[in-house]
Short mmCIF file of the C-alpha atoms (twelve columns), coordinates in Angstrom:
data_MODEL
# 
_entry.id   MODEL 
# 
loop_
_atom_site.group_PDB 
_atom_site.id 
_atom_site.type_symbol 
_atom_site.label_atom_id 
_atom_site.label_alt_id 
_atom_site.label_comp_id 
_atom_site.label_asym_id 
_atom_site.label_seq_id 
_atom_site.Cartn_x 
_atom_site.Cartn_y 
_atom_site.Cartn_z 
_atom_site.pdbx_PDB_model_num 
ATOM 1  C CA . UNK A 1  -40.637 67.384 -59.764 1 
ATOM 2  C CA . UNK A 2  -42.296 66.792 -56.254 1 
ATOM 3  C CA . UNK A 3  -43.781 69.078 -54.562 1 
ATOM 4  C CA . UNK A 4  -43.379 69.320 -50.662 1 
ATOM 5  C CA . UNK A 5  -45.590 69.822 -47.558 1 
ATOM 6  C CA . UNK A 6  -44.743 71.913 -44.369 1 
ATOM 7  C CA . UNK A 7  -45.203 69.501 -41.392 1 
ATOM 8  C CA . UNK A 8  -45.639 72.561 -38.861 1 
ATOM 9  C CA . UNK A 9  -48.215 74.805 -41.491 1 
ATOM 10 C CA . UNK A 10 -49.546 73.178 -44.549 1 
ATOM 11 C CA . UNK A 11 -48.221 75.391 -46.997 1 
ATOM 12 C CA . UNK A 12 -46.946 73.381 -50.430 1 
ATOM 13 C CA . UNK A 13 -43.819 74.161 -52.271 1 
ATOM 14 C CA . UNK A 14 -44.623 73.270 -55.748 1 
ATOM 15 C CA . UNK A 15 -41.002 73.748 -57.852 1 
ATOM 16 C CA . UNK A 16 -43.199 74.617 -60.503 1 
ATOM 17 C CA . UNK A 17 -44.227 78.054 -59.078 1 
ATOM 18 C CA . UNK A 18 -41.245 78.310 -56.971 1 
ATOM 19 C CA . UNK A 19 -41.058 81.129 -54.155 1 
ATOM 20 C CA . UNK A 20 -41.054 84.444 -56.177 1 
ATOM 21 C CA . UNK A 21 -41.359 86.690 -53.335 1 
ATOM 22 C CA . UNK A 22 -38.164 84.965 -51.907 1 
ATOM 23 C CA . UNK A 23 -35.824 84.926 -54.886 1 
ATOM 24 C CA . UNK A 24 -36.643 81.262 -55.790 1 
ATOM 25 C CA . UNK A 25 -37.437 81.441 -59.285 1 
ATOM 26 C CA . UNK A 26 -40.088 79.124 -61.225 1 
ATOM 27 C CA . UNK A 27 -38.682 75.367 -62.003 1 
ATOM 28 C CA . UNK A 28 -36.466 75.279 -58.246 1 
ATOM 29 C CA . UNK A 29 -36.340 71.724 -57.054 1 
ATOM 30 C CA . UNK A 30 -36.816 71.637 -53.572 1 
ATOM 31 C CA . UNK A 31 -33.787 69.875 -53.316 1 
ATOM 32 C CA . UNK A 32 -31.987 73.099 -54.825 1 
ATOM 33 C CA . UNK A 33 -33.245 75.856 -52.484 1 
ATOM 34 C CA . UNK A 34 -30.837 77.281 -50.262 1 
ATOM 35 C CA . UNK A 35 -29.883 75.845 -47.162 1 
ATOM 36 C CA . UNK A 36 -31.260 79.320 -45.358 1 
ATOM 37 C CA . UNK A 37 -34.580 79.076 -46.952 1 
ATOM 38 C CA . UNK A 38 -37.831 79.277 -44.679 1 
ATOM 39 C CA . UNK A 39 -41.193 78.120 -44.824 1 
ATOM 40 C CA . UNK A 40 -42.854 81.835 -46.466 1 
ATOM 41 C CA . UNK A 41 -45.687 80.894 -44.428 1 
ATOM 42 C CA . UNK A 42 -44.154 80.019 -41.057 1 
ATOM 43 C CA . UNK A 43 -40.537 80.245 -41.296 1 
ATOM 44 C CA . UNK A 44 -40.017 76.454 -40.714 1 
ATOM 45 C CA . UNK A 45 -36.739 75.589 -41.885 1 
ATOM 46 C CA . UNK A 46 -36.214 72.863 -45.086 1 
ATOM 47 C CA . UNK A 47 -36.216 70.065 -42.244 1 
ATOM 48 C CA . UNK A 48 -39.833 70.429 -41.396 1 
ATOM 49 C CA . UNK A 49 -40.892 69.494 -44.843 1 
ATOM 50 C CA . UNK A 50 -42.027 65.678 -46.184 1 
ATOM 51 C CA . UNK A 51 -42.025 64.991 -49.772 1 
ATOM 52 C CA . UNK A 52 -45.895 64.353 -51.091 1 
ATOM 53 C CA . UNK A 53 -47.110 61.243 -52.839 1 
ATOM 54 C CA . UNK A 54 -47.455 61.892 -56.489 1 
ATOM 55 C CA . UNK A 55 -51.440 61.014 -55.240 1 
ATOM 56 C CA . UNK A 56 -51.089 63.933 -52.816 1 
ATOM 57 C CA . UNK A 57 -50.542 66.574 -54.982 1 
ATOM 58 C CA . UNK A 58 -53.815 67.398 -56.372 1 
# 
């Protein structure tokens, strides 16, 4: 699964570790959070995110 950048923040979704403190549990594709979900960081909505490279995820 690929993990996802914040364009506004930085801050990395990685569906592997998911968004526990938000209700999104461990092995979420991005593509599989709710439509209502922020950015935990900056409450940018799902729009305001770019897919990363498999290169970029390191």
């Amino acid at each position: 699964m690929s993990k996802w950048r914040c364009t506004l923040c930085g801050y990395i979704y990685d569906p592997d570790e998911g968004d526990p403190d938000n209700n999104v549990s461990p092995g979420t594709p991005f593509e599989d959070l709710p439509e209502d979900w922020v950015c935990p960081d900056c409450g940018a909505s799902k729009e305001d995110f770019e897919e990363l490279d498999v290169d970029e995820e390191e």
